[in-house]
C-alpha positions as CSV (number, residue, x, y, z in Angstrom):
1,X,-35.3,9.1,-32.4
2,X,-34.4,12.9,-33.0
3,X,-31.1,13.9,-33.0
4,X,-32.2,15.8,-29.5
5,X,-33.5,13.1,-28.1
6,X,-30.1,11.0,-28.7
7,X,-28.0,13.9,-27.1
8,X,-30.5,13.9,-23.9
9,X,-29.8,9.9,-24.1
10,X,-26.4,10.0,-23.6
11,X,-26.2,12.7,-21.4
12,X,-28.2,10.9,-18.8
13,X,-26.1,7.7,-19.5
14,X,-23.3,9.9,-18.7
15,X,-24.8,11.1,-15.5
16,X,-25.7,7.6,-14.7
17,X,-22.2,6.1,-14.9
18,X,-20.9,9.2,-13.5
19,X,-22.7,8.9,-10.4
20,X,-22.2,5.1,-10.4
21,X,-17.9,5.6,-10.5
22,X,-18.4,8.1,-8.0
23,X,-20.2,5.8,-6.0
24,X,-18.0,3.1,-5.8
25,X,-15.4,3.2,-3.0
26,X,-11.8,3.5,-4.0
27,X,-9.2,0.4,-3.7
28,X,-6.7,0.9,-1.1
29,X,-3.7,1.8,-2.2
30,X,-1.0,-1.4,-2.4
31,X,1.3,-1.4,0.2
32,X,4.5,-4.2,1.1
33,X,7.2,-4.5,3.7
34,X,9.4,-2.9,0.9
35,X,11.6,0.0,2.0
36,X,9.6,2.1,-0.8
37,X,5.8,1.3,0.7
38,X,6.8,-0.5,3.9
39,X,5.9,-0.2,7.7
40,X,7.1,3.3,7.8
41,X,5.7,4.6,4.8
42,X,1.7,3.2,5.2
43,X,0.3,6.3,6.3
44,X,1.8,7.5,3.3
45,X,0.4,5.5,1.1
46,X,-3.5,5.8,1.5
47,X,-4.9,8.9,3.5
48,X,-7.5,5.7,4.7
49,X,-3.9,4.6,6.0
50,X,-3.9,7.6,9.0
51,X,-4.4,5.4,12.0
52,X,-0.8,3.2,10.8
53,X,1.0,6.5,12.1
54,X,-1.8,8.0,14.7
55,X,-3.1,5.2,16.4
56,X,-2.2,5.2,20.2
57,X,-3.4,1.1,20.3
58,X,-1.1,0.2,17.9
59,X,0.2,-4.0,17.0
60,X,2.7,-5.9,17.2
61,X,4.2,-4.6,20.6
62,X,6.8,-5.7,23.0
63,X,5.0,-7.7,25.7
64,X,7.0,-6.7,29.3
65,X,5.7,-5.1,32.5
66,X,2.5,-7.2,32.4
67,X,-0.3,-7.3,35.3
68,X,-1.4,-10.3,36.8
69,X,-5.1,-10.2,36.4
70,X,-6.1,-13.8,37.1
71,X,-7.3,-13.6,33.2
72,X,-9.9,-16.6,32.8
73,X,-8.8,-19.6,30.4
74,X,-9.6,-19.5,27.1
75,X,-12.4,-21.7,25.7
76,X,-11.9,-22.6,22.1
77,X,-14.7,-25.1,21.0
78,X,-15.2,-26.9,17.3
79,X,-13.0,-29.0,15.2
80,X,-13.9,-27.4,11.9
81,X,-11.2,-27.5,8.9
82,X,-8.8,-25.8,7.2
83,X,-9.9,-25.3,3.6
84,X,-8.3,-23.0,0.8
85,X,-4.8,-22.2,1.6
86,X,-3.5,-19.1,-0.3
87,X,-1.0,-16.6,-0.8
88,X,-2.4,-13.0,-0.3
89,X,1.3,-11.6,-1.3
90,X,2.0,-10.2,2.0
91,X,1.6,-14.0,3.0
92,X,-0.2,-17.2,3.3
93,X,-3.4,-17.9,4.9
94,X,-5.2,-20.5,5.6
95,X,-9.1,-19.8,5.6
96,X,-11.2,-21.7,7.8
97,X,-14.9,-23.3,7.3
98,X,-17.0,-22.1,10.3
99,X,-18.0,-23.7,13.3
100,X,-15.1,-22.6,15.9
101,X,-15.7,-20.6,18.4
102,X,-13.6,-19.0,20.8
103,X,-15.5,-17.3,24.0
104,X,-14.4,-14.2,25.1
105,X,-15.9,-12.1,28.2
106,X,-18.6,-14.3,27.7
107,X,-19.3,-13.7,23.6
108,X,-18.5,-16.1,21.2
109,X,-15.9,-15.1,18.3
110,X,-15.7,-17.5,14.7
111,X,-12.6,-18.2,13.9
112,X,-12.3,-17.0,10.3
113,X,-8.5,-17.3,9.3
114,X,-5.3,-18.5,10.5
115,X,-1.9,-17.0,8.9
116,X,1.2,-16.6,9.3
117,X,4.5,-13.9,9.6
118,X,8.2,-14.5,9.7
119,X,9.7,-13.7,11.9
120,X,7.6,-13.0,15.0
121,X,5.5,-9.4,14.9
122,X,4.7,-9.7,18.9
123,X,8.2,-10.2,21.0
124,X,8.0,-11.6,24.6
125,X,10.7,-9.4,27.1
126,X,12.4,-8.2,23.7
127,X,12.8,-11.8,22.8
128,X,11.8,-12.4,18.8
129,X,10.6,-15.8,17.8
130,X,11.5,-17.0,14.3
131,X,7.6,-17.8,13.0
132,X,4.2,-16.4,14.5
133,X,1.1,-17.0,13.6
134,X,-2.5,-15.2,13.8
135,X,-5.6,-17.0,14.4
136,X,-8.2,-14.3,13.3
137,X,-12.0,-14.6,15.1
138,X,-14.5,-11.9,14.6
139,X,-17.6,-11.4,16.1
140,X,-19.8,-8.7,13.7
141,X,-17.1,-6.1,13.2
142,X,-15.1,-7.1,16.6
143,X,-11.7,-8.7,16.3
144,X,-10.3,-11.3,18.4
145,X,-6.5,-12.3,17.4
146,X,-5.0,-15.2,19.1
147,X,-1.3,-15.0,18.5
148,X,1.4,-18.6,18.5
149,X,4.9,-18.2,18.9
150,X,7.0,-21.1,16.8
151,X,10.6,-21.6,18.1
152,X,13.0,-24.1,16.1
153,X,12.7,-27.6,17.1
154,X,11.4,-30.7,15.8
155,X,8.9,-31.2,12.7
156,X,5.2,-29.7,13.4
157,X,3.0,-32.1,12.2
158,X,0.2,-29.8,11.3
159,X,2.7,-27.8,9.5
160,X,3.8,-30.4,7.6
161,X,0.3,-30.7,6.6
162,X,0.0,-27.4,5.3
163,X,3.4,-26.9,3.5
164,X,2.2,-30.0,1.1
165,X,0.0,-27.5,0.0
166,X,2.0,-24.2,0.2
167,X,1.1,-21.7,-2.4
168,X,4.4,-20.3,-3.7
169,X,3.1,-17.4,-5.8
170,X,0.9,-14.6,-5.1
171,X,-2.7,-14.9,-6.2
172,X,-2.3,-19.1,-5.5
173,X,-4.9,-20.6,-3.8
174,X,-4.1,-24.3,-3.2
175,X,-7.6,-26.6,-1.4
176,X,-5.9,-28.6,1.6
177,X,-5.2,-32.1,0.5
178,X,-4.7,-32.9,4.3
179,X,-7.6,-32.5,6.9
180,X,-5.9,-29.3,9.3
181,X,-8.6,-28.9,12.1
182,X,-9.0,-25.1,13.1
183,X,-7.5,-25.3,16.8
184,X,-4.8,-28.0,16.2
185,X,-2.2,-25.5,15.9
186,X,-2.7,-24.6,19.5
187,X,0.0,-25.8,22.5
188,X,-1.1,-27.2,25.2
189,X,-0.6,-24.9,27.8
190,X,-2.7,-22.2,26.7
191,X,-2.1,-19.5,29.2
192,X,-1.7,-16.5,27.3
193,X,-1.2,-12.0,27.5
194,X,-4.2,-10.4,26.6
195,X,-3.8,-6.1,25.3
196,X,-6.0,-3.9,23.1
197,X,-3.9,-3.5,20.1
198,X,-4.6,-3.2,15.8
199,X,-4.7,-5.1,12.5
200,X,-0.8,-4.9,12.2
201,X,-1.6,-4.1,8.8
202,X,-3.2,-1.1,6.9
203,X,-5.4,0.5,7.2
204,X,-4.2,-0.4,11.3
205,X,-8.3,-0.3,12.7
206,X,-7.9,-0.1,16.5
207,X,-10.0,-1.7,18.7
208,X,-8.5,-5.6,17.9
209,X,-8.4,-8.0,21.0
210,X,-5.3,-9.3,21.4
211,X,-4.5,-13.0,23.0
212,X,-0.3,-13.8,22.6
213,X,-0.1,-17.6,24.0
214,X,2.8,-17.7,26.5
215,X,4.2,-21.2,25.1
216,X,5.6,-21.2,21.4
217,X,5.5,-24.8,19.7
218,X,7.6,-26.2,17.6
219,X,9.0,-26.1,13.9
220,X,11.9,-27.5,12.1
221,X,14.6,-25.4,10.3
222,X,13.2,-26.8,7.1
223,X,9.8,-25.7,7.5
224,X,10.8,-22.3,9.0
225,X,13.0,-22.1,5.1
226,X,10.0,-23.2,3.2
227,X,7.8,-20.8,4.8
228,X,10.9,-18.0,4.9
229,X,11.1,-18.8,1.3
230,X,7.0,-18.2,0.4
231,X,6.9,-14.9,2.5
232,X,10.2,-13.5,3.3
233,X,10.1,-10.7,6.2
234,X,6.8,-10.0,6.5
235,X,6.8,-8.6,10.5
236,X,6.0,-5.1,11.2
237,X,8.1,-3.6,13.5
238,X,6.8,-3.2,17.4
239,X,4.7,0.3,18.1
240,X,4.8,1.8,21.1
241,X,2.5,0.5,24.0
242,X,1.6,4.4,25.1
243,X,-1.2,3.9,27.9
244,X,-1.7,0.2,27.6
245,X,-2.0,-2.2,29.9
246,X,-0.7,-5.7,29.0
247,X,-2.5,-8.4,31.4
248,X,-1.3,-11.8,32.0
């Protein structure tokens, strides 16, 4: 090959890999609950962040001033498992095999993910619960979250079955020993506050369905430490509820 050819070569293998870079999306910038790249400095962080600060539809809020609106139960159907259980760094999460459904204004949403936030994101009439957690459903790109309070109590049994596993470092992902069926995390009484809110964190995308169950369940102190321990404060703070109607 001439020495012509060889510089046309790698020019176009330049151009090739330049083009391919350029095509690739850029990571999102890290973010934490620190004081250096927390809550108040997202929008900071990652111009893909915007929405943390602009978004009128923001989550967690403060649920009060709600509307009876004769909301129809919810209908959560399947018993499938729990099955990798890991620790994302912001967190733990528990990720979910499919075949749960949850049916909402008459669509069905999978549940995808269940995790978890010390203390409580959502507050109820200014009241903050020690432990909340987020069962995540999707249905293409729509967003369903059903939120559980956890007030201090006796053991949770289905806790008890996740924290054999609990993945204390970040990057950890720990298969469940212990069969934790999708839905079993639920209280009874299911009766629930229903708002159009956010991902609570970046980049914040609007347009999330939220569902906050009225009734907390139960946790020990112990299990509130070990999970305390894993994730430390991991809540973002409440965002203003602007035009938003909270139903009940």
């Amino acid at each position: 090959m001439s020495s012509k050819s060889t510089i046309i070569s790698i020019f176009v293998v330049f151009v090739v890999a330049l083009m391919l870079a350029e095509g690739e999306p850029k990571p999102l910038a890290p973010w934490s609950y620190s004081e250096d790249e927390g809550p108040a400095k997202w929008s900071e962080l990652d111009e893909r962040y915007a929405m943390c600060e602009n978004g009128l539809n923001q989550s967690p809020i403060n649920i009060t001033n709600t509307i009876d609106a004769n909301l129809v139960p919810l209908k959560f159907e399947g018993n499938s498992k729990g099955t990798v259980f890991e620790n994302t760094g912001h967190g733990v999460k528990v990720a979910v095999s499919g075949g749960n459904k949850l049916t909402i204004d008459g669509e069905e949403y999978s549940l995808r993910q269940m995790h978890f936030h010390t203390p409580s994101e959502n507050t109820i009439d200014g009241k903050s619960f020690p432990m909340e957690a987020h069962l995540v459903h999707s249905k293409g790109s729509s967003l369903a979250v059903v939120a559980v309070m956890f007030e201090v109590g006796e053991d949770n049994l289905v806790l008890n079955k996740l924290l054999r596993n609990l993945p204390e470092t970040e990057g950890d992902k720990n298969d469940l020993k212990s069969d934790v069926q999708g839905y079993e995390i639920l209280p009874a009484n299911q009766e629930y506050f229903r708002f159009n809110g956010s991902l609570t964190t970046p980049p914040c995308t609007e347009g999330v369905k939220w569902l906050v169950l009225k009734t907390p369940v139960e946790l020990s102190q112990s299990q509130l430490e070990d999970f305390e321990a894993v994730m430390g404060e991991n809540n973002r703070p409440v965002q203003d509820i602007n035009a938003r109607t909270i139903l009940h």
